[in-house]
MIDRENTI-504893 format. One record per residue (C-alpha): x, y, z; residue number from 1; residue in three letters. Coordinates in Angstrom, 3 decimals, m for minus. Example, Ala and Ser with C-alpha at 12.3 -4.5 7.8 and 13.67 -1.06 7.14 Angstrom:
2
12.300	m4.500	7.800	1	ALA;
13.670	m1.060	7.140	2	SER;
//
This chain:
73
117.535	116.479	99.073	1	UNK;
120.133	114.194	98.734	2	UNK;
121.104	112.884	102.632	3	UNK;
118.894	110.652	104.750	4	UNK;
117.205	113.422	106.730	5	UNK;
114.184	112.734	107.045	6	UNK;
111.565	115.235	105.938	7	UNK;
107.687	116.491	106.604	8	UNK;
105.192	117.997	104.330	9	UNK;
103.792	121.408	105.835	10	UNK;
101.527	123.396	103.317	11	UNK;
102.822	122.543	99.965	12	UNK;
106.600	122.575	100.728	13	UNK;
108.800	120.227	102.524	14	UNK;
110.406	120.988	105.780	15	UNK;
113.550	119.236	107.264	16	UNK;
113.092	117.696	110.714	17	UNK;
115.907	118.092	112.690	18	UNK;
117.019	116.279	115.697	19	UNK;
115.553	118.133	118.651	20	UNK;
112.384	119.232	116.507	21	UNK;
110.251	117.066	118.513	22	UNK;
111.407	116.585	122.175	23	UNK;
108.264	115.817	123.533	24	UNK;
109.286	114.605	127.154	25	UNK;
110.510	118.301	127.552	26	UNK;
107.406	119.525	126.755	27	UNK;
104.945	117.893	128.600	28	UNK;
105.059	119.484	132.036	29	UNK;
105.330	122.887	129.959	30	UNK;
101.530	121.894	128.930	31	UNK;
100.505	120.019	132.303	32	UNK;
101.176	123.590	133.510	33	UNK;
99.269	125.454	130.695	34	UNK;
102.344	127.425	129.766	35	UNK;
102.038	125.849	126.155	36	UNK;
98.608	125.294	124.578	37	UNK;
98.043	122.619	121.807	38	UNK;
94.446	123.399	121.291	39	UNK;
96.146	126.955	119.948	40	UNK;
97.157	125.425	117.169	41	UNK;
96.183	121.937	115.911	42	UNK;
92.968	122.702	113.860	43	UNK;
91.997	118.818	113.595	44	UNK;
93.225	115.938	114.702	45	UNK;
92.999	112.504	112.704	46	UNK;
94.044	108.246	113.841	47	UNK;
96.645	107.652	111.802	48	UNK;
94.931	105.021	109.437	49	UNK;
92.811	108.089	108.337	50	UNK;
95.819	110.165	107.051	51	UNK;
94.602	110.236	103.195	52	UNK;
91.909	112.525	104.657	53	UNK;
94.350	114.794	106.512	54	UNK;
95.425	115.828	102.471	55	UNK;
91.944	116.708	102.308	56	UNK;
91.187	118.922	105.160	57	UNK;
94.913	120.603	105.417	58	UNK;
93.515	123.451	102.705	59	UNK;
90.993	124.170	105.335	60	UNK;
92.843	124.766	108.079	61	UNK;
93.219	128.413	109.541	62	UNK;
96.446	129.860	108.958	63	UNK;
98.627	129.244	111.879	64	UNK;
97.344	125.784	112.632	65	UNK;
98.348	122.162	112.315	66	UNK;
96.628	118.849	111.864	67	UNK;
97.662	115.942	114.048	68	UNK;
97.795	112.672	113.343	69	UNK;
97.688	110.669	116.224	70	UNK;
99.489	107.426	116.321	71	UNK;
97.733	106.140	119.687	72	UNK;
94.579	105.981	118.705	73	UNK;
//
């Protein structure tokens, strides 16, 4: 890609994160009120120091499902 948009690795292709992609405020009383359900589909969920081991488990995650890397912890 040749602008500054930033990008994400999902699987083994990039994706393009838009702006909007990740309006979190806007979500959270959707999951305070169980209408959206993150256990649904983050399969494991990783501090961010221990990314390099995300690479390693992402092959073993069900289809469907994401791993999170958690900056707060």
């Amino acid at each position: 890609m040749t602008d500054n948009a930033p990008t994400a690795r999902y699987g083994c292709r990039p994706a393009r994160i838009q702006p909007g992609d990740y309006e979190l405020p806007a979500r959270i009383p959707l999951t305070q009120a169980g209408r959206i359900k993150p256990e649904a589909v983050v399969s494991h969920r990783f501090p961010s120091p221990k990314a390099r081991q995300r690479t390693n488990c992402s092959t073993a995650a069900p289809p469907g499902r994401k791993i999170l890397l958690d900056h707060t912890r």
